[in-house]
C-alpha positions as CSV (number, residue, x, y, z in Angstrom):
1,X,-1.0,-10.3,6.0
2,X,-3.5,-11.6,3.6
3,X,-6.6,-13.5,3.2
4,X,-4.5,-17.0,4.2
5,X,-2.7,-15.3,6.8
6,X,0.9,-15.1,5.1
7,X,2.5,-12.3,3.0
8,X,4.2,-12.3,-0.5
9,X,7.4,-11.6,1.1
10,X,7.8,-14.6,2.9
11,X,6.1,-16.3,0.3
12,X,7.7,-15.3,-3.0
13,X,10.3,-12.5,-1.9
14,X,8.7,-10.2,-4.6
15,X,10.3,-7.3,-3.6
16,X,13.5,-8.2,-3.9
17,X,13.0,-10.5,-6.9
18,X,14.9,-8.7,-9.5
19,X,18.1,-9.0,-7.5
20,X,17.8,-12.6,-7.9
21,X,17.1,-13.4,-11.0
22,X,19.7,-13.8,-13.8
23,X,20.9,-12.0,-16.1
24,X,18.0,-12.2,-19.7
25,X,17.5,-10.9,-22.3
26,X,14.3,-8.5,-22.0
27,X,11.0,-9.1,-23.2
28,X,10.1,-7.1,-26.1
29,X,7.4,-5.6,-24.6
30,X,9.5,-3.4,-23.1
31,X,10.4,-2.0,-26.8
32,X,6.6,-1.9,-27.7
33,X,5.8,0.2,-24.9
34,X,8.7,2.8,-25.2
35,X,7.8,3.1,-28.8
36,X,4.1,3.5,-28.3
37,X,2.3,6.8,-29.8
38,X,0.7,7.6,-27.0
39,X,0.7,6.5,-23.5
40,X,-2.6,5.1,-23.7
41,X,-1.4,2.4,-26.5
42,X,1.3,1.8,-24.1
43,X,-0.9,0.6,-21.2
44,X,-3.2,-1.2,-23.7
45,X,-0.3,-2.8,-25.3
46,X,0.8,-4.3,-21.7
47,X,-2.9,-5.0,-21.5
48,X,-2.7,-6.9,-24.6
49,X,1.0,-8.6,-24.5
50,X,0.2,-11.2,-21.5
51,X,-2.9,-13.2,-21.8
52,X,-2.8,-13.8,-17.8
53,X,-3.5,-9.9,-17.4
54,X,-7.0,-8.0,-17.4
55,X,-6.3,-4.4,-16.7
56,X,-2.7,-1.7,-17.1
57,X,-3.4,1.3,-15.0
58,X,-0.6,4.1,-14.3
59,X,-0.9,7.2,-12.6
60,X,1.4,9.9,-11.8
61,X,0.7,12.8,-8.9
62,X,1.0,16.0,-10.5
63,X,1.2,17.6,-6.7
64,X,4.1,15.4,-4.7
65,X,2.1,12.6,-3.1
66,X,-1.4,13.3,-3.4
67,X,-2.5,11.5,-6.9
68,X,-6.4,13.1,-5.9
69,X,-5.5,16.1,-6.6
70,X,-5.5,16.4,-10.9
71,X,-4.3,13.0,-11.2
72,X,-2.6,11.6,-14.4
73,X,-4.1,8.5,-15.3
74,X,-3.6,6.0,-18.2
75,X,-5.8,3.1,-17.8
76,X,-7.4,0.0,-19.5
77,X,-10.5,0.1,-16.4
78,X,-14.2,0.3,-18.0
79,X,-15.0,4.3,-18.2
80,X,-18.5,2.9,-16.3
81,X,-15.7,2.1,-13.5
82,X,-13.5,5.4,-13.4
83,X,-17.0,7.6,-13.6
84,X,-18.0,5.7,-10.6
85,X,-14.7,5.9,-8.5
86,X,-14.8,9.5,-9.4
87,X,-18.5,9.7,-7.9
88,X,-18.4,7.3,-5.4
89,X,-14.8,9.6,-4.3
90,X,-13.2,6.0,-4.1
91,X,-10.0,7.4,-3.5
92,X,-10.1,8.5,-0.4
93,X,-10.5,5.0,0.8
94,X,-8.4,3.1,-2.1
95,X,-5.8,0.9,-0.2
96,X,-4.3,0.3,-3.7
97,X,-3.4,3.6,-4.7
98,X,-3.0,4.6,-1.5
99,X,-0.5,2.4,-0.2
100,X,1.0,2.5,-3.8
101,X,2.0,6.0,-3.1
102,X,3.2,5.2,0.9
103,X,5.8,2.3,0.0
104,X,8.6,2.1,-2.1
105,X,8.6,-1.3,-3.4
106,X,6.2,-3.6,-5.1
107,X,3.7,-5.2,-3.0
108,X,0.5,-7.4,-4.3
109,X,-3.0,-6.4,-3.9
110,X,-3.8,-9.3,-1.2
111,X,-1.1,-8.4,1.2
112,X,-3.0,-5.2,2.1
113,X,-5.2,-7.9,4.4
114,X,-9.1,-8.0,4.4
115,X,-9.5,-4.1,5.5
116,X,-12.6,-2.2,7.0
117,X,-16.2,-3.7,5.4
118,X,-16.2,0.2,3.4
119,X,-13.1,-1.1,2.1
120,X,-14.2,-4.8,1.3
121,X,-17.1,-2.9,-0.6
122,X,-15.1,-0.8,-2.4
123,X,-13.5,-4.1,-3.8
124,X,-16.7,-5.9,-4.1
125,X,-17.8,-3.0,-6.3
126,X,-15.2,-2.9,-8.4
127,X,-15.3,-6.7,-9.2
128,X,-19.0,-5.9,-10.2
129,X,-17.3,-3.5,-13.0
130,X,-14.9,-5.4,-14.3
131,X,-11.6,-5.7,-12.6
132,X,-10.1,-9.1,-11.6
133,X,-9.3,-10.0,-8.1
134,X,-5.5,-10.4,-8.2
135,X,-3.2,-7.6,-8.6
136,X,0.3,-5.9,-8.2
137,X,1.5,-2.7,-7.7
138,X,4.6,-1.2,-9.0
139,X,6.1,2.1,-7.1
140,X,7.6,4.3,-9.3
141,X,10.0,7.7,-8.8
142,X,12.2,9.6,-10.3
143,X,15.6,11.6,-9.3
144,X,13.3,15.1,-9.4
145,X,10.9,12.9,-6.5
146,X,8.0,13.2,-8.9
147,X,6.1,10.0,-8.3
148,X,4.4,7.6,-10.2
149,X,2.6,3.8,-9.7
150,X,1.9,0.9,-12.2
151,X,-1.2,-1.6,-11.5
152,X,-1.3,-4.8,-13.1
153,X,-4.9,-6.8,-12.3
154,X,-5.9,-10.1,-13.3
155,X,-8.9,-12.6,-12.4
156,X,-6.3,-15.3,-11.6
157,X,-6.4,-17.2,-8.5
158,X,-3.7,-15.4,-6.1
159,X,-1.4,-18.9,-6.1
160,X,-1.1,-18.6,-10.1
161,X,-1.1,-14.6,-10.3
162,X,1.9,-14.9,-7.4
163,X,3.9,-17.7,-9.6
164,X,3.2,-15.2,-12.4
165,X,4.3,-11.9,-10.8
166,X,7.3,-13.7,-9.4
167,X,8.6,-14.1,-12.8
168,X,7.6,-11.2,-14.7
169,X,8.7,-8.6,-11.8
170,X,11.9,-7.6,-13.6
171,X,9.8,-6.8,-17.1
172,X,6.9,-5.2,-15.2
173,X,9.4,-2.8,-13.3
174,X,11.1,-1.9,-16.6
175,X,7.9,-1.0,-18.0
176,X,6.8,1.1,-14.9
177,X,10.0,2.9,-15.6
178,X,9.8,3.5,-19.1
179,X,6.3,4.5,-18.9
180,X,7.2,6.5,-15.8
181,X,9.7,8.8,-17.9
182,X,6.9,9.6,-20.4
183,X,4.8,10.9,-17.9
184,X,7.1,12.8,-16.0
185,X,8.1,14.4,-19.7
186,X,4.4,15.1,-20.6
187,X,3.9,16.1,-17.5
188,X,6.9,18.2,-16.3
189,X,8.9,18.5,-19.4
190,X,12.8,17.5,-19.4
191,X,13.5,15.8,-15.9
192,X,16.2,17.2,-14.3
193,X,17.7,17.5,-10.3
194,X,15.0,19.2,-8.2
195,X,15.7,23.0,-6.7
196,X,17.7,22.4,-3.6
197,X,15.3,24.8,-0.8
198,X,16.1,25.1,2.0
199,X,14.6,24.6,5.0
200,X,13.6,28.2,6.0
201,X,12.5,28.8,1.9
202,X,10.6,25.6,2.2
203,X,9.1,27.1,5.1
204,X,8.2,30.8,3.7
205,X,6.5,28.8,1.2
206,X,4.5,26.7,3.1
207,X,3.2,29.7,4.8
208,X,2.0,31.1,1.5
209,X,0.4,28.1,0.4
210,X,-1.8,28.5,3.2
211,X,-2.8,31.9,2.2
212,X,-0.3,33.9,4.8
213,X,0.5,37.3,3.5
214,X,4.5,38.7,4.7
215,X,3.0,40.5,7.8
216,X,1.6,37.1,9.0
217,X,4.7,35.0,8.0
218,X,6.9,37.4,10.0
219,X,5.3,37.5,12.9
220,X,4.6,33.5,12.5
221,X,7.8,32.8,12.3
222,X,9.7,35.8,14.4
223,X,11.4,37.1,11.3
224,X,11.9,40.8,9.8
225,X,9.7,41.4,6.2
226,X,12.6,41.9,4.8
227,X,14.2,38.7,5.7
228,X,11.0,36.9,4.6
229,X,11.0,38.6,1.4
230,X,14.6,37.5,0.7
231,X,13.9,33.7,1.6
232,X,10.6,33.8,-1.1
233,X,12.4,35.2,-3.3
234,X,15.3,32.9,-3.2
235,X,13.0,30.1,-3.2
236,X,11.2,31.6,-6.4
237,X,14.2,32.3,-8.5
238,X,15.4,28.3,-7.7
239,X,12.5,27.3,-8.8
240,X,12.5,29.4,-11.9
241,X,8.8,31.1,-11.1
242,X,7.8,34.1,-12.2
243,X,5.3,34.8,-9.3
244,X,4.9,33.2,-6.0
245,X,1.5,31.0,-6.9
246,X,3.6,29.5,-9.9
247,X,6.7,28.9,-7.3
248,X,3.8,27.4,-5.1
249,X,2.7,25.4,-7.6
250,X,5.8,24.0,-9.0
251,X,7.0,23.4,-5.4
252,X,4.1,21.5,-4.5
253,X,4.5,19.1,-7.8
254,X,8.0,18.6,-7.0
255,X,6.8,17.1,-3.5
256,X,9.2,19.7,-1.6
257,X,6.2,21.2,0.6
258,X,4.7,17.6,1.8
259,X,8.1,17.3,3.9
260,X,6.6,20.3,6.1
261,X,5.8,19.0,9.0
């Protein structure tokens, strides 16, 4: 629901707007970004390529689905503004990036309603810094679950930055992609099919990512040391790990250990 009382889907059908739109040849853009230098040219070039749009930000969460925790950010935002959200620890109450990282497809920046007043002065703030007033948000993912969002912002009114959106879904997805893949290399290396764990490895691991030593675990859990010892170690030779924090780690970047419950 937003500000009006309506939301983009039953307004413009955004989500599902690339199903519906014919067949066209992409916009070049596309091409400038993949063949960028750097991934900061890339978001600048987006920046640059549509008159209509203020700010490019994309971020990628190096740990599953918590971005806060060493993000990967490539932005066009004032640094005054990212020093700020930094101090100010704006992401903990960032419906933007929060809800970027919840949903799966792409949603604009009004439907997330008028919020809490923290969060209205949140927005309020970052108006004062330079950051338009209309925005989408692009989900990104990737067959290793590595996830990954693209924010678009402009000062537009929302009736004109909707008409806009509508039309340039399609090109703005392909570009999330493209600059999605380049992260996830950077970031990850080669992509390839996440370690299949399973449930009882995902669990031993869990355990040790909460500090648990084998004694604890196996009485946790109502399981020999031996037997636990076998499930870590499975779990650490799948995910190619020399030592349990590194099979931690990489577990915890592939998203496997956020589907403990």
């Amino acid at each position: 629901m937003d500000r009006r009382g309506h939301t983009m889907k039953e307004d413009r059908g955004v989500s599902g707007r690339a199903d519906l739109l014919p067949d066209s040849p992409r916009d070049h853009i596309v091409d400038v970004v993949g063949a960028a230098t750097s991934m900061n040219r890339a978001v600048r070039a987006v920046r640059d390529h549509y008159e209509i749009v203020r700010h490019v930000t994309y971020v990628a969460a190096r740990y599953g689905t918590e971005p806060h925790r060493d993000p990967y950010v490539r932005t066009t935002y004032p640094p005054a503004w990212l020093v700020r959200y930094l101090f100010k620890q704006y992401w903990r109450i960032d419906p933007v990036g929060r809800e970027g990282f919840r949903r799966t497809t792409p949603f604009n920046w009004h439907e997330l309603g008028d919020g809490t007043p923290e969060v209205e002065e949140f927005f309020e703030d970052a108006y004062k810094h330079g950051l338009g007033r209309s925005g989408l948000l692009i989900p990104l993912t990737n067959k290793a679950n590595q996830r990954g969002i693209l924010s678009i912002n402009s000062d537009e009114p929302e009736d004109v930055w909707e008409d806009f959106a509508f039309d340039e879904l399609p090109t703005f997805i392909e570009i999330g992609q493209v600059l999605h893949g380049r992260a996830a290399r950077e970031i990850f290396g080669e992509v390839g099919a996440p370690p299949r764990l399973s449930p009882r490895e995902k669990e031993m691991l869990h355990w040790i990512s909460l500090g648990k030593e084998v004694p604890d675990i196996a009485l946790i859990t109502s399981l020999s040391e031996h037997t636990v010892r076998t499930y870590l170690k499975s779990a650490r030779l799948k995910l190619d790990a020399s030592t349990m924090a590194q099979a931690v780690i990489k577990a915890e970047r592939l998203g496997l250990l956020t589907e403990q419950s």
